[in-house]
C-alpha positions as CSV (number, residue, x, y, z in Angstrom):
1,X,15.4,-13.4,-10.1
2,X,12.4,-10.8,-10.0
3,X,12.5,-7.1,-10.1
4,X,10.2,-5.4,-7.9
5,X,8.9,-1.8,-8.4
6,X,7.1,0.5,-5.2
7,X,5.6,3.8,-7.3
8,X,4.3,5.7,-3.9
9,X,3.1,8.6,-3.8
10,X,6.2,10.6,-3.2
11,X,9.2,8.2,-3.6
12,X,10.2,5.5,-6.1
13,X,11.8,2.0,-4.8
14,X,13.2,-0.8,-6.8
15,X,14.5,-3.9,-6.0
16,X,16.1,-7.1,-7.6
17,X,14.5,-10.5,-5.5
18,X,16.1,-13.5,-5.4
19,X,14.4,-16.8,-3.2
20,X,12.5,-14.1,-1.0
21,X,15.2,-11.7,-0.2
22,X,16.2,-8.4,-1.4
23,X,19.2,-8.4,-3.1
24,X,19.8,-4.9,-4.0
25,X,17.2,-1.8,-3.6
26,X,17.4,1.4,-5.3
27,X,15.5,4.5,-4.2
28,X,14.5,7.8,-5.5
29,X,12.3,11.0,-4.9
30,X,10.1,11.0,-7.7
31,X,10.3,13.6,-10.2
32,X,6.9,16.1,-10.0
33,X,6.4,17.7,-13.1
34,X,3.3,17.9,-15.6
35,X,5.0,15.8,-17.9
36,X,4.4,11.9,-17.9
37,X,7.4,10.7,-19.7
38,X,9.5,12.7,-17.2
39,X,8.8,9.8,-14.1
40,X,8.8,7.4,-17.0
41,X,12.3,8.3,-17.9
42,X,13.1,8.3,-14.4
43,X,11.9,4.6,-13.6
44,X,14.0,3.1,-16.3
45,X,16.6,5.0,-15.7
46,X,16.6,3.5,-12.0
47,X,15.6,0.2,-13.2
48,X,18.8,0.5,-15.6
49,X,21.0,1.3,-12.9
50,X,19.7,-2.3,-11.0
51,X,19.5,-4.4,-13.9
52,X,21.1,-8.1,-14.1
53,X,20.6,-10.5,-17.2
54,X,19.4,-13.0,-14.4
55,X,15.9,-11.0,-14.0
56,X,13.2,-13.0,-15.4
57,X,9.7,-10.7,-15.1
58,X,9.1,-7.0,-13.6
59,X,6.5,-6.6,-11.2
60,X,4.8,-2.6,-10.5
61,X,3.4,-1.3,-8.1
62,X,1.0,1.9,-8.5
63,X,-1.1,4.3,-5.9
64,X,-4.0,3.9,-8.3
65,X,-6.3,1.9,-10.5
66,X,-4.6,-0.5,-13.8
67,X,-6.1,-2.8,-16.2
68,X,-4.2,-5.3,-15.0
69,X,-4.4,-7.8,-18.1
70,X,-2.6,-4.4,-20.3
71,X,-0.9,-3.2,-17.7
72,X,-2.7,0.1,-18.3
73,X,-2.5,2.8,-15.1
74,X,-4.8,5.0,-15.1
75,X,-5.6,8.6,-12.7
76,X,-2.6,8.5,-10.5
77,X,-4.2,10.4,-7.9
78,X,-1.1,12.0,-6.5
79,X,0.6,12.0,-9.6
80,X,-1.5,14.5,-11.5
81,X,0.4,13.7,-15.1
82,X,-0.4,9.9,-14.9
83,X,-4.1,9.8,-16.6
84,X,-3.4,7.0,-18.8
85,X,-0.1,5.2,-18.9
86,X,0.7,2.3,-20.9
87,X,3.6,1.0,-18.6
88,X,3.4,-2.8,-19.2
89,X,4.1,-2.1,-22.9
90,X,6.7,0.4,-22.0
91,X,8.8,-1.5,-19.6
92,X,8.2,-5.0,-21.9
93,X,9.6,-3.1,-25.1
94,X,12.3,-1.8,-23.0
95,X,13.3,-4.8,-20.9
96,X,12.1,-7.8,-23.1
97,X,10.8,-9.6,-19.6
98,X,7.2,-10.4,-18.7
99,X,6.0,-7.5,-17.0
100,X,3.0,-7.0,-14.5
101,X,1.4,-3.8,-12.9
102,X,-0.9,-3.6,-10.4
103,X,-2.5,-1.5,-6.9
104,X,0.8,-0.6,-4.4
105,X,-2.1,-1.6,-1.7
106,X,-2.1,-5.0,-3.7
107,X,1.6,-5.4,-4.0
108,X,1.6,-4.4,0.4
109,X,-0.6,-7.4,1.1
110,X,1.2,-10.0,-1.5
111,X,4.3,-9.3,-0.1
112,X,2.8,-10.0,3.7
113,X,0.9,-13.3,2.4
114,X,4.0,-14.5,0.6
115,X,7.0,-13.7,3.5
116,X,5.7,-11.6,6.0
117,X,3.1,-12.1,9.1
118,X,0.3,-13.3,6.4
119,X,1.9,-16.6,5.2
120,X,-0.4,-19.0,7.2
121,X,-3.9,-16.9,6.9
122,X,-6.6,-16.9,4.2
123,X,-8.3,-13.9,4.6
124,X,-6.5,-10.8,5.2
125,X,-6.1,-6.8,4.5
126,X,-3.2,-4.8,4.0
127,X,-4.0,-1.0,5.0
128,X,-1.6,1.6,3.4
129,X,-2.1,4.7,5.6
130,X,0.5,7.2,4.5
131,X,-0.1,9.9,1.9
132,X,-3.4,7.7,1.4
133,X,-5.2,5.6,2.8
134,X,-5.9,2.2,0.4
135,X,-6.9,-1.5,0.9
136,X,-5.0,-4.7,-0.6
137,X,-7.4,-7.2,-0.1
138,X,-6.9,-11.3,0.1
139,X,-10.1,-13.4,0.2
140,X,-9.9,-17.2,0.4
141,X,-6.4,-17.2,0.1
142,X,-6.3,-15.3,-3.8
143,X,-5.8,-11.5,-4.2
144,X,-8.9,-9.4,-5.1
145,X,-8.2,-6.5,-7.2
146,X,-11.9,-6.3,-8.8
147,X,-12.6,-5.3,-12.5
148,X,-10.9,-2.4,-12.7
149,X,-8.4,-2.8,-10.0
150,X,-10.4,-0.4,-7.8
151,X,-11.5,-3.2,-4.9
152,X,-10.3,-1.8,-1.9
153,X,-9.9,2.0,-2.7
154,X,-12.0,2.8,0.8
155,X,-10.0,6.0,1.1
156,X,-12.2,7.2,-1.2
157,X,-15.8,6.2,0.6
158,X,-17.4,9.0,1.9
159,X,-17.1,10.2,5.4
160,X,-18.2,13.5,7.2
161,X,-17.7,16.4,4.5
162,X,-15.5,15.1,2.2
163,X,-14.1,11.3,2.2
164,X,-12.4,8.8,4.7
165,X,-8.7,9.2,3.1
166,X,-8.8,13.0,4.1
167,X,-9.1,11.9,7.7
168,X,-7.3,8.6,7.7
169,X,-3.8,9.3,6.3
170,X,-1.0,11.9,6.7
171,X,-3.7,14.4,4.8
172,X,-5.4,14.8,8.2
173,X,-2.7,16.5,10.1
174,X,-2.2,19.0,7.3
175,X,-6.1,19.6,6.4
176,X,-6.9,20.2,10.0
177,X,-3.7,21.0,12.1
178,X,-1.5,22.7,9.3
179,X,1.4,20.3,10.3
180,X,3.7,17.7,8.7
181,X,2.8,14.1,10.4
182,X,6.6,13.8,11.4
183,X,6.0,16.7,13.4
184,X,3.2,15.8,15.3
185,X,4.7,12.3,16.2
186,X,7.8,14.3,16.9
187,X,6.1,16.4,19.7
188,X,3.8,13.5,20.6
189,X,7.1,11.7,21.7
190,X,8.2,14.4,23.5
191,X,5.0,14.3,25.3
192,X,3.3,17.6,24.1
193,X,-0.4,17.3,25.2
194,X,-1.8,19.3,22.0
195,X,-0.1,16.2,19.8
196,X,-1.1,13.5,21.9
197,X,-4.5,14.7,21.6
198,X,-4.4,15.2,17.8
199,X,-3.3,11.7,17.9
200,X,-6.2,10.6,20.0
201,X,-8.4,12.6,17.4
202,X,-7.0,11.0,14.6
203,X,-7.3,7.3,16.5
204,X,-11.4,7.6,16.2
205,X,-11.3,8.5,13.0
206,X,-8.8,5.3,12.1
207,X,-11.3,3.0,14.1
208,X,-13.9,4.4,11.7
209,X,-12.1,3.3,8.5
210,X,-11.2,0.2,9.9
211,X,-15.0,-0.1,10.5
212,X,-15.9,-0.2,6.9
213,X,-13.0,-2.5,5.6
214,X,-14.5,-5.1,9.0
215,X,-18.1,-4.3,7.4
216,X,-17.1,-4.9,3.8
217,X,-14.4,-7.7,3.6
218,X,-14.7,-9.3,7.6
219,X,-11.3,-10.7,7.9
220,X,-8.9,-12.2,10.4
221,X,-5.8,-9.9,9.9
222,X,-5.6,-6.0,9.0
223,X,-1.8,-5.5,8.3
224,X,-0.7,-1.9,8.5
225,X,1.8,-0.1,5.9
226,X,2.8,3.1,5.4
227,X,3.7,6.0,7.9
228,X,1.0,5.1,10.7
229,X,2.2,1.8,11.2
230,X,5.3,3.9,12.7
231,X,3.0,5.6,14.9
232,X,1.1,2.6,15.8
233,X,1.9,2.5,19.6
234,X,0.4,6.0,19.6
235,X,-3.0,5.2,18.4
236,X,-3.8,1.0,19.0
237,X,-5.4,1.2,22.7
238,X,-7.0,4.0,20.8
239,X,-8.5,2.4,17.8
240,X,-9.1,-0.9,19.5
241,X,-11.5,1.2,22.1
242,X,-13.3,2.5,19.0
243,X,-13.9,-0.8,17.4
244,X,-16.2,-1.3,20.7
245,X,-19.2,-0.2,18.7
246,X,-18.9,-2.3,15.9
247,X,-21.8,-3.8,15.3
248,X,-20.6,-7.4,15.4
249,X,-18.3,-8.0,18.0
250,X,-17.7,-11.7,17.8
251,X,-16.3,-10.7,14.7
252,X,-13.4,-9.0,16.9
253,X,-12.6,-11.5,18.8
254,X,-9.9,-13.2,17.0
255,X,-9.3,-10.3,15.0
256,X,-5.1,-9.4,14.5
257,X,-4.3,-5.5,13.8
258,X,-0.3,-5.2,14.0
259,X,1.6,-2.8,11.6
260,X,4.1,-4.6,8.8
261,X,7.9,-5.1,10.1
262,X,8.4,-6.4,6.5
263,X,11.4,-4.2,5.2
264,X,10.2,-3.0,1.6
265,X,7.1,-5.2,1.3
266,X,6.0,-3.3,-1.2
267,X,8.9,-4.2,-3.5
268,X,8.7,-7.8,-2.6
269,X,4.6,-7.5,-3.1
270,X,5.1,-6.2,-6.5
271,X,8.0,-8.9,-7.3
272,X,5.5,-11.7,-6.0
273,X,2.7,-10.1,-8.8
274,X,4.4,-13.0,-11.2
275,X,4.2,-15.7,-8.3
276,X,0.6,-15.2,-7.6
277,X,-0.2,-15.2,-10.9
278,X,0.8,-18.8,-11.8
279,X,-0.2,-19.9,-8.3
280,X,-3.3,-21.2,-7.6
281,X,-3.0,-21.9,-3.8
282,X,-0.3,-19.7,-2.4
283,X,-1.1,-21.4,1.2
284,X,0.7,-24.4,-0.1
């Protein structure tokens, strides 16, 4: 049996795993405050509440950069109080189990390569697009996270003014349209033209970050997480029209972009940390 943790950005999931499935999940608004060891407090608390003798490691998952040997988080970006966070040794001394942390956008595309659409491929990115907008990247079949766990952070590449997570994630519809996103896909399903055209709007600039994960990591599946998977139907004739410019176009051609339908892949990504870590071909 593993344990499987989703930090997001906002909410806090946790799930016991037994042969693939969720047995039992636990979720919680996390706790904003400018002290650390007040969401610490919370996440063992939660995990308490879940526990069973049977769990045999812990898997996190984090909406930022770890040392993933220590288990070190570091810069939680929308979790001002996490700077430095020593959470493998804190949940280990607490729980006595094996314990391993890494990216959420990791944990997204582990969960997809181990039970969801990604079992069969070798190449493949998961895109969280939600509060941010972050890359879990599998090359050759293994899971990339790069020296410092920062592969795949393309939110934070430049584009226009600022960078690409400011226009390619929830942030975009508050920056520019001083709107929740659950409002605009509320209207846009009503048909209101003014969100429908937002949505178009907001379609380029989605084609545009998909550009630069096609350009940096060329695979053969994008997976999408997070709230624009939702609103997928919305934007996909959209996004696919402004992939037309990519530079290589044969690289398109048997390209797959389909949002997850995996319930809580995160949790299950962040339980299968321990799997891919004593795996050396997860294809088999």
């Amino acid at each position: 049996m593993l344990l499987g943790i989703d930090l997001g950005a906002t909410n806090l999931r946790i799930g016991r795993v037994l042969s693939g499935k969720i047995e039992t999940i636990k979720q919680a608004p996390i706790d904003q405050t400018d002290d650390p060891d007040t969401l610490i407090n919370q996440i063992l608390s939660l995990i308490e509440s879940c526990w069973h003798p049977a769990i045999g490691s812990i898997g996190v998952g984090v909406p930022s950069v770890v040392d993933v040997d220590r288990g070190i988080v570091y810069d939680v970006q929308n979790i001002p109080s996490w700077k430095e966070v020593h959470l493998k040794d804190i949940l280990e001394e607490r729980f006595s189990v094996s314990t391993s942390v890494n990216n959420d956008a990791n944990c997204f595309v582990l969960g997809e390569r181990y039970f969801g659409q990604a079992k069969d491929k070798k190449n493949v990115i998961g895109l969280i697009i939600g509060t941010g907008f972050g890359a879990g990247i599998v090359l050759n079949g293994r899971l990339v996270s790069g020296t410092n766990c920062g592969a795949g952070e393309v939110g934070m590449l430049p584009y226009r003014e600022s960078i690409l997570e400011h226009y390619c994630s929830g942030q975009f519809f508050e920056r520019f349209f001083g709107q929740k996103g659950a409002s605009i896909y509320e209207k846009a399903q009503q048909g209101h033209q003014e969100a429908i055209d937002i949505y178009s709007e907001y379609a380029h600039h989605i084609s545009e970050g998909i550009k630069a994960v096609l350009y940096a990591y060329d695979p053969e599946m994008i997976l999408l997480g997070g709230a624009t998977a939702q609103v997928w139907s919305f934007i996909e004739k959209k996004v696919w029209k402004g992939l037309e410019n990519f530079a290589y176009p044969n690289s398109l051609k048997d390209l797959h972009i389909s949002p997850s339908t995996l319930e809580h892949v995160a949790v299950l990504g962040a339980a299968a940390l321990v799997l891919d870590s004593t795996n050396d071909n997860p294809s088999n």
